[in-house]
C-alpha positions as CSV (number, residue, x, y, z in Angstrom):
1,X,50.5,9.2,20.4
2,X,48.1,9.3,17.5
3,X,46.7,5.8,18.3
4,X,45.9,6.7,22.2
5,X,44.6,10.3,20.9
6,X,42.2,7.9,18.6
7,X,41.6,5.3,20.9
8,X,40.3,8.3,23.3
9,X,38.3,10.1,20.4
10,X,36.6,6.6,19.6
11,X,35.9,6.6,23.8
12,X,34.2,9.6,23.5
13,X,32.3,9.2,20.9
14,X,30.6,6.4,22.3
15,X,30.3,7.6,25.6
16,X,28.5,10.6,24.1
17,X,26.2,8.6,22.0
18,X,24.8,7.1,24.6
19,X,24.0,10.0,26.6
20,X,22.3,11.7,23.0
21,X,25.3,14.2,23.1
22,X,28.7,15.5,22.8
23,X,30.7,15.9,26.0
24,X,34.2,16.7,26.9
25,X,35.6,15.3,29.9
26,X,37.9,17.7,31.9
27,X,40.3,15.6,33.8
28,X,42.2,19.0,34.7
29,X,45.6,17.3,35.5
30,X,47.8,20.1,34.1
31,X,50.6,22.3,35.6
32,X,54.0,24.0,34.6
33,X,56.7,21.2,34.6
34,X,54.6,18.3,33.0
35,X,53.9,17.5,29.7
36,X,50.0,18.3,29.5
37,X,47.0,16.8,27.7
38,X,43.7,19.0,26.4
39,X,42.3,15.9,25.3
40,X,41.3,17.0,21.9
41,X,43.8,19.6,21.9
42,X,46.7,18.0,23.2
43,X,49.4,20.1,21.4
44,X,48.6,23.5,23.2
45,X,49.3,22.3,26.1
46,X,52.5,20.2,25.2
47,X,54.1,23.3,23.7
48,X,53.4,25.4,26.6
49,X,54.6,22.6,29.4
50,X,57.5,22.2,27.2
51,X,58.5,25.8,27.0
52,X,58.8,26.2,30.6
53,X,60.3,23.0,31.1
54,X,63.1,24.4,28.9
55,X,63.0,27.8,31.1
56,X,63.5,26.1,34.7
57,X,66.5,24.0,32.8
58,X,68.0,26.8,32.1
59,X,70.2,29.0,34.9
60,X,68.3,32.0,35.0
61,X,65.2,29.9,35.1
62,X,66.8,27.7,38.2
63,X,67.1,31.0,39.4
64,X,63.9,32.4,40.0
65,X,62.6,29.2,40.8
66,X,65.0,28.9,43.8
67,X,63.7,32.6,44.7
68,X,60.2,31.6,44.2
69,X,60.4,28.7,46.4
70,X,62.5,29.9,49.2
71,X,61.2,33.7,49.3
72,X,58.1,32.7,49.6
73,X,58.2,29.8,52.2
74,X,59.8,33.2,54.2
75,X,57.0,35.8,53.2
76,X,54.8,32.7,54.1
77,X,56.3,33.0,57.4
78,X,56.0,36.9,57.8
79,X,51.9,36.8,56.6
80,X,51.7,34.2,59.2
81,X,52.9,36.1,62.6
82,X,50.8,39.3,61.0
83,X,47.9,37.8,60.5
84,X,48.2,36.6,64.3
85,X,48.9,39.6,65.6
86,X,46.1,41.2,63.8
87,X,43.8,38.5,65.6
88,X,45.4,39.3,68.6
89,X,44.8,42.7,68.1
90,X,40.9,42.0,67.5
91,X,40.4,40.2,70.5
92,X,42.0,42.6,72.5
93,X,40.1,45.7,71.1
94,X,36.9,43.7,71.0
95,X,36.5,43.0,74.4
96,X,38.9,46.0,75.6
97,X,36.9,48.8,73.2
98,X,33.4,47.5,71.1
99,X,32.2,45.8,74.1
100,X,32.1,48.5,76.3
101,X,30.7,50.9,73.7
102,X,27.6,49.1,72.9
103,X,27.4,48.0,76.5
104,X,27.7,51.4,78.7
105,X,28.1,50.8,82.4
106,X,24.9,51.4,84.1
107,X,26.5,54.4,86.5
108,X,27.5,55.9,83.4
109,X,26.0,59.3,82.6
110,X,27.5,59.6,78.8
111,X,25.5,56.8,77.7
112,X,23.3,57.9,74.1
113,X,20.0,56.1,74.3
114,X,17.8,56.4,70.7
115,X,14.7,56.9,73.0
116,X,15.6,58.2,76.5
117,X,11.2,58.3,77.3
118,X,10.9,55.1,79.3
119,X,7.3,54.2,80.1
120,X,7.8,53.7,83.7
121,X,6.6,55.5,86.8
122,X,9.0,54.2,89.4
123,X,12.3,54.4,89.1
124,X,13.3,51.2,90.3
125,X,11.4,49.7,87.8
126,X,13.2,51.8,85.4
127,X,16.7,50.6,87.1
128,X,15.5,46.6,87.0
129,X,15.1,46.9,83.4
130,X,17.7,48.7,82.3
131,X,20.2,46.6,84.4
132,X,18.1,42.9,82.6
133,X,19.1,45.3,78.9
134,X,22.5,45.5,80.1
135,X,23.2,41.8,81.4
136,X,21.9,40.4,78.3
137,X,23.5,42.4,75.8
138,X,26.7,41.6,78.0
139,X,26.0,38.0,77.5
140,X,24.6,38.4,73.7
141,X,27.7,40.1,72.7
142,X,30.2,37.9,74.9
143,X,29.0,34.3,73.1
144,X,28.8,35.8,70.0
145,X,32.4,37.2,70.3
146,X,33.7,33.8,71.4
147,X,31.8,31.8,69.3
148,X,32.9,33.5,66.2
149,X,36.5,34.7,66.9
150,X,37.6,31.1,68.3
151,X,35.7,29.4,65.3
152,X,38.2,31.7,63.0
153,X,40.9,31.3,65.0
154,X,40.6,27.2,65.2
155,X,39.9,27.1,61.0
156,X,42.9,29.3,60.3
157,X,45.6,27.2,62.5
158,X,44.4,23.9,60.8
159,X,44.7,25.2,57.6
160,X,48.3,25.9,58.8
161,X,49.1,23.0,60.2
162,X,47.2,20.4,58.3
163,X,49.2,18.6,55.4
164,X,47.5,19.9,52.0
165,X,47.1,16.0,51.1
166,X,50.3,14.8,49.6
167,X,50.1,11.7,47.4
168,X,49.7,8.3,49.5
169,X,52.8,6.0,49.6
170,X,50.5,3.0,49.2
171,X,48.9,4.4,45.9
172,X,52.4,5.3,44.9
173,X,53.6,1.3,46.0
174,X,50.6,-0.2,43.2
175,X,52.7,0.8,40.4
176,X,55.4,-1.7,38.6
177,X,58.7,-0.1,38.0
178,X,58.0,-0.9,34.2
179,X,54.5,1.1,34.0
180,X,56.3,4.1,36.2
181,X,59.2,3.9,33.6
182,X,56.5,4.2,30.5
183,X,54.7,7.2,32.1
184,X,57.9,9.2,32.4
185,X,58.7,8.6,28.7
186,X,55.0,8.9,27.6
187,X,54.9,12.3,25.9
188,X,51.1,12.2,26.5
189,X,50.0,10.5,29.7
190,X,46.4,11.9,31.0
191,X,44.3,9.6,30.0
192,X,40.2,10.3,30.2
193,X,38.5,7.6,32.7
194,X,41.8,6.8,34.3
195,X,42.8,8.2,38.4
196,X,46.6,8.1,36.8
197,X,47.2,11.2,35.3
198,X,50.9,11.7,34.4
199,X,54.0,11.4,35.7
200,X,56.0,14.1,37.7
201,X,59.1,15.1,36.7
202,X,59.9,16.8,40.1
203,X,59.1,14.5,42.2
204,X,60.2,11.8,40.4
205,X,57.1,9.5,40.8
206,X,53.6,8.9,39.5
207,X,51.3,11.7,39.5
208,X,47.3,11.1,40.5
209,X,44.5,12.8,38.5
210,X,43.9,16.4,40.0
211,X,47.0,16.3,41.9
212,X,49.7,19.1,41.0
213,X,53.4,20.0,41.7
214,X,53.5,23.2,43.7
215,X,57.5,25.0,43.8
216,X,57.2,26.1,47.1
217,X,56.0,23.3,48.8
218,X,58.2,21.0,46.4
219,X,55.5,18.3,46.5
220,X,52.7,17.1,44.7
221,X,49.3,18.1,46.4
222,X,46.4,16.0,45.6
223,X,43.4,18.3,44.5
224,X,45.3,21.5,44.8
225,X,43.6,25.2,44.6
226,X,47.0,27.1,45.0
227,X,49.6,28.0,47.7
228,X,48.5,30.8,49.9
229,X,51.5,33.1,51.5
230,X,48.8,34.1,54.7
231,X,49.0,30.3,55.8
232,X,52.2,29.5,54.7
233,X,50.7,26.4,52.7
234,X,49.0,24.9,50.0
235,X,44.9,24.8,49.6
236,X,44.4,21.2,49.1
237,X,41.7,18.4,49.7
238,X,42.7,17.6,53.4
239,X,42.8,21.5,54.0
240,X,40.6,22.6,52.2
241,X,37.5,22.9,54.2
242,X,39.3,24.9,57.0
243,X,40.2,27.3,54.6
244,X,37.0,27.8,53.4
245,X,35.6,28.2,56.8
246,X,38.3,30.7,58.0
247,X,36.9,33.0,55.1
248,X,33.7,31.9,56.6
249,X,34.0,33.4,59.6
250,X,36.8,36.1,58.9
251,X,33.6,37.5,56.9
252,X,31.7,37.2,60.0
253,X,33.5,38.6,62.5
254,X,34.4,41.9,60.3
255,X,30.7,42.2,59.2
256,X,29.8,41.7,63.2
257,X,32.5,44.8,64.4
258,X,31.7,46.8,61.4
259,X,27.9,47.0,62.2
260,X,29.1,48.0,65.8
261,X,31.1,50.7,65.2
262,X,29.2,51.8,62.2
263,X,25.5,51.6,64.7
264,X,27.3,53.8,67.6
265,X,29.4,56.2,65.3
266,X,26.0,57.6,63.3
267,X,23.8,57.1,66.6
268,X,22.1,54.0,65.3
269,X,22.2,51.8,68.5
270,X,22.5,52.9,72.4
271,X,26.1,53.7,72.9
272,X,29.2,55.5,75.3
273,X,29.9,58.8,74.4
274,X,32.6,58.8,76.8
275,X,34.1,55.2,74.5
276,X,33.5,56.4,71.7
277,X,35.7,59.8,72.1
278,X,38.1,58.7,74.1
279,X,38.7,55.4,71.6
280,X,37.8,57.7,68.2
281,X,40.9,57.5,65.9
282,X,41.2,53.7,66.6
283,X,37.8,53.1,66.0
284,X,38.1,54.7,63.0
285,X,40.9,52.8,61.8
286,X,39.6,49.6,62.4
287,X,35.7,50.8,60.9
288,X,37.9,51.1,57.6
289,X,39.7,47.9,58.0
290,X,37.0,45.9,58.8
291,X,35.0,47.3,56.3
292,X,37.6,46.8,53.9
293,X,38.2,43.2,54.7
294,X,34.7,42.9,54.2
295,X,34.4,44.1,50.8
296,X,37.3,42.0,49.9
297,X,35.9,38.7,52.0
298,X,32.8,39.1,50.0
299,X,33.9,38.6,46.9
300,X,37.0,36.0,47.6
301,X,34.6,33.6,49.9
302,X,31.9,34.0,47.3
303,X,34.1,32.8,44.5
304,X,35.7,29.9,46.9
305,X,31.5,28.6,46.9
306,X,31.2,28.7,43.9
307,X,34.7,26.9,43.4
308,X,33.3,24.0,46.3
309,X,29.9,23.7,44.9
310,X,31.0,23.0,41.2
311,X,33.7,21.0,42.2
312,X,36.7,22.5,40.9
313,X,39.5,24.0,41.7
314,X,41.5,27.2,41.1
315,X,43.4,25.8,39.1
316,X,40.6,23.5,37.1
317,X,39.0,26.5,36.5
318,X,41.3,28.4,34.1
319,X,41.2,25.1,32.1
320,X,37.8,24.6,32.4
321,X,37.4,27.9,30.5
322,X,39.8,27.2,28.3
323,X,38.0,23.9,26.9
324,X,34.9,26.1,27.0
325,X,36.6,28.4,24.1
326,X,38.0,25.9,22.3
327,X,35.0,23.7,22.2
328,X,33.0,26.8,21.1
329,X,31.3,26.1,17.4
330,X,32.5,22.2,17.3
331,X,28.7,21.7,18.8
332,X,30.0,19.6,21.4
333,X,29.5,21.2,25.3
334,X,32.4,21.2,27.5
335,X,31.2,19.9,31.1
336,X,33.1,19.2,34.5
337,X,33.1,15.6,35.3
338,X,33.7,16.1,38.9
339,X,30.2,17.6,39.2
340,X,28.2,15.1,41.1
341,X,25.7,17.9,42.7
342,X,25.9,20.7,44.7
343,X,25.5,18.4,48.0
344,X,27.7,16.0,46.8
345,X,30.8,18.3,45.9
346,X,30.1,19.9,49.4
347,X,30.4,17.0,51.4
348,X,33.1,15.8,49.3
349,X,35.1,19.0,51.5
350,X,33.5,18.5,54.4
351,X,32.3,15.3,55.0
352,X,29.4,16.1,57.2
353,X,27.9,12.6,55.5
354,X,24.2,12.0,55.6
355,X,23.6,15.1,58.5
356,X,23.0,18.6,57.8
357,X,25.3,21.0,55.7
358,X,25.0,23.0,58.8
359,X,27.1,20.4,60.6
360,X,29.4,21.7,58.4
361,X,30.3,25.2,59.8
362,X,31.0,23.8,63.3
363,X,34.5,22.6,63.9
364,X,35.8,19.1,63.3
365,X,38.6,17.0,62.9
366,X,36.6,14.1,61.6
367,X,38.0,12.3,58.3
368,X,36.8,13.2,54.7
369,X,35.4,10.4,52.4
370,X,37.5,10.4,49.5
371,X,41.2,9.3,50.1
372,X,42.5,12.7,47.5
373,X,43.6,10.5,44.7
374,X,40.1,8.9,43.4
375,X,37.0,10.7,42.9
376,X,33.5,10.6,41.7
377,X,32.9,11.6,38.2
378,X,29.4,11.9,36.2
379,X,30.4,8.6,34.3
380,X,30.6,6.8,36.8
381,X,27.3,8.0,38.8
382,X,23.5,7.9,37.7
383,X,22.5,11.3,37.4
384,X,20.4,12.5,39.5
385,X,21.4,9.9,42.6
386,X,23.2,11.2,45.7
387,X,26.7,9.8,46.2
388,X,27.0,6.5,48.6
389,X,30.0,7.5,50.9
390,X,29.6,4.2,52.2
391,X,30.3,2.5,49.7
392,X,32.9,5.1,47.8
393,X,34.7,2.1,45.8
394,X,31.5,1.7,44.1
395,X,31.8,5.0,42.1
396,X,35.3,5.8,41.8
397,X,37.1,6.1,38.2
């Protein structure tokens, strides 16, 4: 162990000399059942992985883990019939309730107008325009309805169904029995530079860089961000794009109702008076949720960005910060080696290729660049240089 830990040291020395400073690569390859590698602080790791390696050994600790893993595959289940019936729900009071509001009929006489004075002298006039208002506020609101319900609708059943990204047989099928056999008794495998990472003691195979064991799954899932109990699934790299956009446009759609009821409950926009009594305590209720969801979108899809366009994952991330504490006063800076750009992390996810990001946000089932196991990284790109996903065997570690 000491002679790879200085055979790595001498690897980043030079590496760092020729870039005119110190740098710490973060191959974030850890979880809970593995013995784990901080690069330069490879012991703080080890003694944690090895602590709860002991724990699941022990019966208490199979325990819980059988709890963990089969409790929440059936929570998963539960979050996954509510969260439809809440969409269910939405469509119906959408098109059943808000629509109707914001759209009164034209023979209504409850309708509240902000400015009933109408410059128009003849009354048929006055009807022609008012019926043109009404059939294109009809159509305005019935696209945009469509277009963003179905769009979070589609993103959140492929985030269901779609595998997470589970190692490939034929990566697994490279290995010799002999080097598969030295990574299980390695009591340091991560190696910086190298798409091998470890070996997993769960699954009883070889382990790719990124990649991690999840309990409830029971699989390894190649660039996992964690399981989420509302899809019954992991948030991987094949995934992990229709996650992203389900936020997307969950955000959307409760920001779109919210300004509805909000503009026709404090008289903001033209509206039914007869609706909006007769429907009052429910569109209160959902006001509050949606607003609520919101609030709560905001901040979770604004951290998942952030997460996309750095490159990293959940997971990386509590690592990442980690290495950043540790590294502080050494005088070397901690940096993420997966950060090839902003443009290039992105398309990593969604693979919109050489067209606009906007292509992104439409819905797709075409295939993403990288095969989940080998990625980019800043050593092996110029800086500054877009990544060639047509030639990804160029740049991979």
């Amino acid at each position: 162990m000491t002679d790879h830990h200085n055979h790595h040291h001498e690897t980043t020395t030079t590496t760092t000399k020729n870039k005119n400073k110190h740098v710490v690569a973060n191959d974030v390859d850890d979880d809970d059942d593995d013995d784990d590698d901080m690069n330069e602080q490879p012991l703080l790791m080890h003694k944690y992985s090895s602590q709860m390696d002991q724990f699941s050994m022990t019966p208490i600790g199979s325990l819980m883990l059988w709890f963990v893993k089969y409790g929440m595959r059936i929570f998963g289940y539960a979050m996954v019939l509510f969260a439809s019936a809440l969409f269910l729900f939405h469509f119906f009071f959408y098109f059943r309730v808000l629509m109707p509001l914001v759209i009164p009929s034209l023979t209504s006489s409850s309708i509240v107008t902000i400015d009933d004075t109408i410059n128009v002298d003849d009354a048929q006039a006055k009807q022609q325009q008012m019926t043109s208002k009404h059939m294109m506020a009809t159509v305005f609101h019935m696209l945009m309805g469509l277009f963003l319900g179905l769009n979070m609708v589609y993103n959140y059943v492929q985030t269901v169904r779609t595998s997470p990204g589970t190692v490939p047989r034929e990566w697994l099928d490279q290995f010799e029995e002999s080097s598969v056999e030295q990574a299980r008794n390695a009591s340091v495998s991560a190696v910086r530079g190298k798409s091998v990472s470890k070996y997993c003691g769960k699954c009883r195979q070889m382990k790719p860089a990124r990649a991690h064991h999840c309990h409830v799954c029971d699989t390894c899932v190649c660039r996992m961000d964690h399981h989420c109990p509302w899809v019954n699934n992991c948030v991987g790299y094949k995934n992990h794009r229709y996650f992203l956009l389900f936020l997307f446009y969950l955000w959307c759609c409760s920001v779109y109702m919210s300004l509805m009821m909000v503009g026709a409950s404090w008289n903001w926009i033209e509206h039914s008076a007869f609706v909006l009594n007769e429907w009052q305590v429910w569109i209160t209720f959902d006001m509050v949720l949606c607003g609520s969801i919101t609030l709560t979108m905001s901040g979770f899809l604004g951290w998942h960005i952030y997460l996309v366009a750095t490159n990293q994952t959940t997971i990386e991330f509590q690592f990442n910060k980690l290495r950043l504490v540790m590294e502080r006063g050494t005088g070397k800076v901690a940096i993420n080696e997966y950060d090839v750009g902003v443009k290039n992390n992105l398309n990593q996810i969604f693979g919109f290729g050489t067209r606009s990001m906007l292509w992104a946000l439409l819905p797709s089932t075409r295939d993403l660049p990288l095969d989940g196991v080998n990625y980019p990284t800043l050593s092996s790109l110029s800086y500054g240089n877009n990544y060639n996903y047509s030639k990804p065997e160029d740049h991979m570690v």
